[in-house]
C-alpha positions as CSV (number, residue, x, y, z in Angstrom):
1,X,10.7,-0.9,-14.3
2,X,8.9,1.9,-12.8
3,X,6.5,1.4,-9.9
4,X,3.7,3.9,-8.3
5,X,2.4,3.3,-4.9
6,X,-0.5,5.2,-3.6
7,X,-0.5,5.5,0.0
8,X,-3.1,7.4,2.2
9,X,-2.8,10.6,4.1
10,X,-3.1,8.5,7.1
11,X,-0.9,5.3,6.0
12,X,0.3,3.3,8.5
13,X,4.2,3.2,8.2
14,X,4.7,0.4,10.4
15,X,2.6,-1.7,8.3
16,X,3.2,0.1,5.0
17,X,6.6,0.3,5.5
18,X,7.3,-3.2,5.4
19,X,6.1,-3.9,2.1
20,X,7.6,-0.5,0.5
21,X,11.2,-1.4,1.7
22,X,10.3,-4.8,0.1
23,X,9.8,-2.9,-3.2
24,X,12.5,-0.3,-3.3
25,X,14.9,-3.7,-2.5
26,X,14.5,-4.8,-5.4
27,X,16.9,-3.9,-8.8
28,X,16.2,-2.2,-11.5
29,X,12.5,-0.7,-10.0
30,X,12.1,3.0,-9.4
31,X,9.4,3.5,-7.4
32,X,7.3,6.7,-6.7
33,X,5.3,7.3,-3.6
34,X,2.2,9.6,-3.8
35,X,-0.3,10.5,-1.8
36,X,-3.8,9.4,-3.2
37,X,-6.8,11.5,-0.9
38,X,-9.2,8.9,-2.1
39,X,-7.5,6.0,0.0
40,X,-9.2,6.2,3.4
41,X,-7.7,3.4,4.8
42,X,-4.3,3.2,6.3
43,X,-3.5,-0.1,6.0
44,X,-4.4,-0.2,2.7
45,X,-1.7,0.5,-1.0
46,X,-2.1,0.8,-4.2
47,X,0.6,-0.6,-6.9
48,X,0.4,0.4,-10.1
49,X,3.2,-1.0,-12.5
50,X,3.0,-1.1,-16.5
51,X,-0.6,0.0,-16.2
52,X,-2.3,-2.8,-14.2
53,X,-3.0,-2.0,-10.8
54,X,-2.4,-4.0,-7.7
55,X,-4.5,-3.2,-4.3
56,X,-2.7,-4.4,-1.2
57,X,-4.6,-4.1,2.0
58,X,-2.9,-5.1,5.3
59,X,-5.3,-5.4,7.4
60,X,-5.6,-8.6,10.2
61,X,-9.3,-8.6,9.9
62,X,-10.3,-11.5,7.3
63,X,-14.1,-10.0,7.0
64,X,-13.1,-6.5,6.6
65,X,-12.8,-5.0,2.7
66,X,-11.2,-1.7,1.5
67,X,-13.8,-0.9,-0.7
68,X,-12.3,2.0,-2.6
69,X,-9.4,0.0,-3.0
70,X,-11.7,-3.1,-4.5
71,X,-13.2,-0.1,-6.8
72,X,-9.6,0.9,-7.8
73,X,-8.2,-2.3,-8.8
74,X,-8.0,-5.5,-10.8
75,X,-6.4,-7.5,-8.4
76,X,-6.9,-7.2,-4.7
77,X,-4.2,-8.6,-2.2
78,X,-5.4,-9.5,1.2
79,X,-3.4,-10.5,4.4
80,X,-6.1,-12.0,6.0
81,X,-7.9,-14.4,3.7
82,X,-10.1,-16.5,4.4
83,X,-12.5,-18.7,1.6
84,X,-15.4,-19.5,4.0
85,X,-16.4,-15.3,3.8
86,X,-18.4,-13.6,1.7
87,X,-15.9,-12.4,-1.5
88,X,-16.6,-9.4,-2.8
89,X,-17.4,-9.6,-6.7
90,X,-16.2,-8.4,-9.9
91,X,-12.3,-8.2,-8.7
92,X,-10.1,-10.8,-8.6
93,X,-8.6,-11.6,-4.3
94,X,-5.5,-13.1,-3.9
95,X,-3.8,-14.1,-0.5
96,X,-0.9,-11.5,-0.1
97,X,0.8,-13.8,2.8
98,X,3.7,-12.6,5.2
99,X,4.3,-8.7,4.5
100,X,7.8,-8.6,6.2
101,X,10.7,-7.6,3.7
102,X,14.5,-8.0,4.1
103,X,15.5,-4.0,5.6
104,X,18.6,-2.9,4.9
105,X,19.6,1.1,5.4
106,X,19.7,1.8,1.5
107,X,16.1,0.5,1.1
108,X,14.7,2.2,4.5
109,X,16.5,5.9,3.2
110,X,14.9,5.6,-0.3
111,X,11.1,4.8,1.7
112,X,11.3,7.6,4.2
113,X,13.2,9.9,1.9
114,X,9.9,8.8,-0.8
115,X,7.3,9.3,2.1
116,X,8.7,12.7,3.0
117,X,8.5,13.8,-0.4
118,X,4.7,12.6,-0.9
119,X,3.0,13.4,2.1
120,X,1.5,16.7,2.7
121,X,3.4,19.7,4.0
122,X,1.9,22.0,6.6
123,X,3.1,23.3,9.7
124,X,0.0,23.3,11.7
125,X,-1.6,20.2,10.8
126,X,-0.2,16.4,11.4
127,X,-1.2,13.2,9.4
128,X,-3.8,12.2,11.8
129,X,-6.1,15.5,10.8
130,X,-6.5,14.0,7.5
């Protein structure tokens, strides 16, 4: 099966990270990183698989909405959920739950060696100037 994630130019690989060695853990999925300049958010992903596309935001904050993300797709996943706030409309919300994945050195190579090969290239600029 072959998985795209969009990540940021400022994703937050401590948070990101997690959930992308969860993905490239798992058999049989190829997985492509790239870098989507439309995603503002750090803490935010976007998983596109067989056309559908998933929306994972990461964020702690249960009132806070990655509204680019909520454009982008059909199905939003939120860490911090909670029913008695305001939904946003027109986009399905699910609770996305604990984002820690079993690490092991294969999956971690494949991310980095994936994040490396997405993110821009520049020798006088540094993620944060994006």
């Amino acid at each position: 099966m072959k998985v795209t994630c969009f990540v940021s130019p400022r994703v937050n690989l401590f948070f990101a990270g997690r959930v992308l060695a969860g993905l490239y853990e798992q058999p049989n999925i190829n997985v492509t990183i790239k870098l989507a300049r439309w995603m503002k958010y750090e803490n935010s992903l976007g998983i596109e698989v067989n056309g559908r596309r998933l929306g994972i935001e990461l964020s702690d904050h249960a009132d806070f909405w990655d509204r680019d993300l909520l454009s982008w797709a059909e199905v939003y996943a939120k860490r911090s959920f909670n029913l008695d706030l305001p939904q946003p409309h027109g986009v399905r919300v699910i609770p996305f739950g604990l984002y820690c994945s079993g690490r092991s050195k294969r999956s971690m190579t494949e991310l980095f060696a994936a994040l490396a090969y997405a993110l821009p290239r520049s020798r006088t600029h540094s993620l944060n100037d994006y």
